[in-house]
C-alpha positions as CSV (number, residue, x, y, z in Angstrom):
1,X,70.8,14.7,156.3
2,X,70.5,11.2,155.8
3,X,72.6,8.1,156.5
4,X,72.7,4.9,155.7
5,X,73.7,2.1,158.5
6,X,76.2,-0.8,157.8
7,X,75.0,-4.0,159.4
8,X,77.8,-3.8,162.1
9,X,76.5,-0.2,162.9
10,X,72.8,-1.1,163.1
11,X,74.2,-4.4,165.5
12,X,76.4,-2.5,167.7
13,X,73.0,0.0,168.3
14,X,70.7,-2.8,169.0
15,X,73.1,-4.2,171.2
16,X,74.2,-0.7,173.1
17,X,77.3,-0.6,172.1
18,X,77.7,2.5,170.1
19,X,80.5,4.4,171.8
20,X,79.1,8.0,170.1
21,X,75.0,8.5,169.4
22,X,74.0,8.5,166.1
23,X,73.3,12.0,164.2
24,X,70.4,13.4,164.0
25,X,68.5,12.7,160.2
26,X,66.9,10.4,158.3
27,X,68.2,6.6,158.4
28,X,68.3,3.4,155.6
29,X,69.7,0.2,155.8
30,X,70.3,-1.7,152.6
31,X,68.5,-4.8,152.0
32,X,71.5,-6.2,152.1
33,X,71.7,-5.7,155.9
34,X,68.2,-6.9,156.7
35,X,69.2,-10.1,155.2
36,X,72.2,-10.1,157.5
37,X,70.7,-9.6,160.2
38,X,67.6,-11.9,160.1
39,X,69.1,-14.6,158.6
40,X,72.3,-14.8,161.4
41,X,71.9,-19.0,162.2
42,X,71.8,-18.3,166.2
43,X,69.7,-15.2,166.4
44,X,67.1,-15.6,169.1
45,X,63.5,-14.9,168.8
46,X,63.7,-11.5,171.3
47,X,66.4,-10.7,169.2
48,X,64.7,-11.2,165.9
49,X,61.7,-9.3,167.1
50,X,64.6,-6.6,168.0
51,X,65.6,-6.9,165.0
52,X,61.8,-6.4,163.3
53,X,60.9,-3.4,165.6
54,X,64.3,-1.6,164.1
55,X,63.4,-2.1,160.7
56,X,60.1,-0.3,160.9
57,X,61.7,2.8,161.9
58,X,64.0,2.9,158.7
59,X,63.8,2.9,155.6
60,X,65.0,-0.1,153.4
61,X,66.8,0.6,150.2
62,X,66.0,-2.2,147.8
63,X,68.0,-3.1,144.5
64,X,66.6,-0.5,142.2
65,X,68.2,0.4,138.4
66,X,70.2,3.1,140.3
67,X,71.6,1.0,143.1
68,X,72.5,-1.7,140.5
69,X,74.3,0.8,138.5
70,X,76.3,2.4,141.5
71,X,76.7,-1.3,142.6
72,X,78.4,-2.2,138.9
73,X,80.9,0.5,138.6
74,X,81.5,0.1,142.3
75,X,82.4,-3.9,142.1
76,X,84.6,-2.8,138.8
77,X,86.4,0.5,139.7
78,X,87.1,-0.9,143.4
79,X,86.8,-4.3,143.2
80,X,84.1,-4.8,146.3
81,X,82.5,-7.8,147.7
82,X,79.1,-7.7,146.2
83,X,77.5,-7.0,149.6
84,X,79.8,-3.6,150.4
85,X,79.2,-2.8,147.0
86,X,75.3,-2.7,147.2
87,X,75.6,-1.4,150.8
88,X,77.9,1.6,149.6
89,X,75.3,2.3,146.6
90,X,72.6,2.2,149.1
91,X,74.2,5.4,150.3
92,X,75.1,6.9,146.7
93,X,71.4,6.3,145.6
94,X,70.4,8.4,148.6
95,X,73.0,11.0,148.7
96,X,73.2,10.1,152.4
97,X,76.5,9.1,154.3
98,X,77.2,5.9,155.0
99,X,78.0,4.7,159.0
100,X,80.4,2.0,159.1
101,X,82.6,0.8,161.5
102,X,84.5,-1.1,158.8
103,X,87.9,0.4,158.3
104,X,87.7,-0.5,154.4
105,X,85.5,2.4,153.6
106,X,87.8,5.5,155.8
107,X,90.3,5.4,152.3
108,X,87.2,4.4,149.7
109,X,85.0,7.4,150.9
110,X,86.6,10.3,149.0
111,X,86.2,7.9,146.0
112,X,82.9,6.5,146.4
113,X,81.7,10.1,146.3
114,X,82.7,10.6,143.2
115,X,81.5,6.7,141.3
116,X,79.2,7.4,138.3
């Protein structure tokens, strides 16, 4: 199975502060996320290199035709910020689940399942 990490997922494991482990599978982390995370204005260089070493061990979705798509119907049918949007097609373009602990996507998830 695979899953895709929201930036606050991905921060609260680097920092050990994930209350439950992560499942077992394959992990990605949208572009938009590593751009979150390396470009936060007081991030310290052991925290950026944290930061670096994580990203080698997933996989980063870029902004493909099929994330852009997913991304377009997501920002019309739901009205997204831009960044959920292309986080949450991140995980559509996969077919993995995405780990959030963003409240926004508990009612959105039956839904997103289901975007074309």
């Amino acid at each position: 199975m695979g899953y895709v990490l929201d930036t606050n997922v991905a921060l609260y494991l680097l920092g050990g502060r994930l209350v439950n482990p992560l499942p077992v599978g394959e992990f990605y982390l949208s572009v938009i996320s590593e751009i979150e995370m390396l470009s936060y204005p007081a991030i310290s260089e052991p925290e950026r290199l944290k930061v670096q070493q994580f990203l080698s061990q997933v996989v980063v979705i870029g902004i493909d035709e099929t994330v852009k798509n997913y991304t377009i119907a997501l920002r019309k049918k739901y009205r997204l910020k831009l960044p959920d949007a292309i986080v949450c097609a991140s995980a559509l373009s996969t077919n993995s689940v995405l780990l959030s602990n963003d409240a926004q996507w508990e009612h959105l998830s039956f839904a997103m399942s289901k975007c074309t």
